[in-house]
C-alpha positions in Angstrom: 34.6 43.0 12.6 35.6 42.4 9.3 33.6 39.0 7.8 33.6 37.5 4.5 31.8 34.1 4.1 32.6 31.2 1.5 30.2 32.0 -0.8 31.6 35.1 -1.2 35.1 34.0 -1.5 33.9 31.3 -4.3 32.2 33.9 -6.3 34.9 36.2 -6.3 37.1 33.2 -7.3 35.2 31.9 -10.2 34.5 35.5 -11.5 37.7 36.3 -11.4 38.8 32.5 -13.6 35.3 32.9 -15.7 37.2 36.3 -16.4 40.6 35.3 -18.0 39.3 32.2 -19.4 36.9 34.6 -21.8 40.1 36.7 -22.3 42.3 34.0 -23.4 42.2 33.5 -27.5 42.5 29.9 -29.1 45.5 30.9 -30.8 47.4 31.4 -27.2 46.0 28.1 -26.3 47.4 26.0 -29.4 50.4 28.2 -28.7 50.8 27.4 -25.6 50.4 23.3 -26.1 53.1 23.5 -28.7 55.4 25.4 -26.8 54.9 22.8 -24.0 54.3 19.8 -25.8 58.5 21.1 -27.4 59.6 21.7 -23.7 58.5 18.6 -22.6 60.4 16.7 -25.3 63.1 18.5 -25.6 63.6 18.0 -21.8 62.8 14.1 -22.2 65.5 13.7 -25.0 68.0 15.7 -23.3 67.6 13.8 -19.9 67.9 10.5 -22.2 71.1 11.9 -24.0 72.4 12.8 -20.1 72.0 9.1 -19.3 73.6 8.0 -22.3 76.3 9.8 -21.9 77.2 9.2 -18.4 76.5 5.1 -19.2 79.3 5.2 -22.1 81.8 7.2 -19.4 81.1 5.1 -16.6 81.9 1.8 -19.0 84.9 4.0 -20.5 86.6 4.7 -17.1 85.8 1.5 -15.0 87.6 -1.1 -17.0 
């Protein structure tokens, strides 16, 4: 019978995120919240500029 317990599964599990979180450096870190703090805007704006557009066609072509 092959039998692991919880504790075991936990252990393994926080070794293995105790592990990349001392292999990650603080310049991937600040690179990574720039890279997604410009995704995330860039997608905001664009979803405004979508909207936008869309408003001034739908006014354009109902009257």
């Amino acid at each position: 019978m092959n039998f692991v317990d919880n504790s075991t599964k936990v252990s393994t599990a926080f070794g293995t995120l105790i592990t990349i979180f001392v292999n990650i450096h603080q310049q991937d870190l600040i690179k990574t919240f720039v890279l997604g703090t410009v995704g995330g805007a860039s997608s905001f704006l664009a979803t405004l500029l979508i909207k936008y557009l869309i408003k001034i066609l739908k006014n354009k072509f109902s009257k």
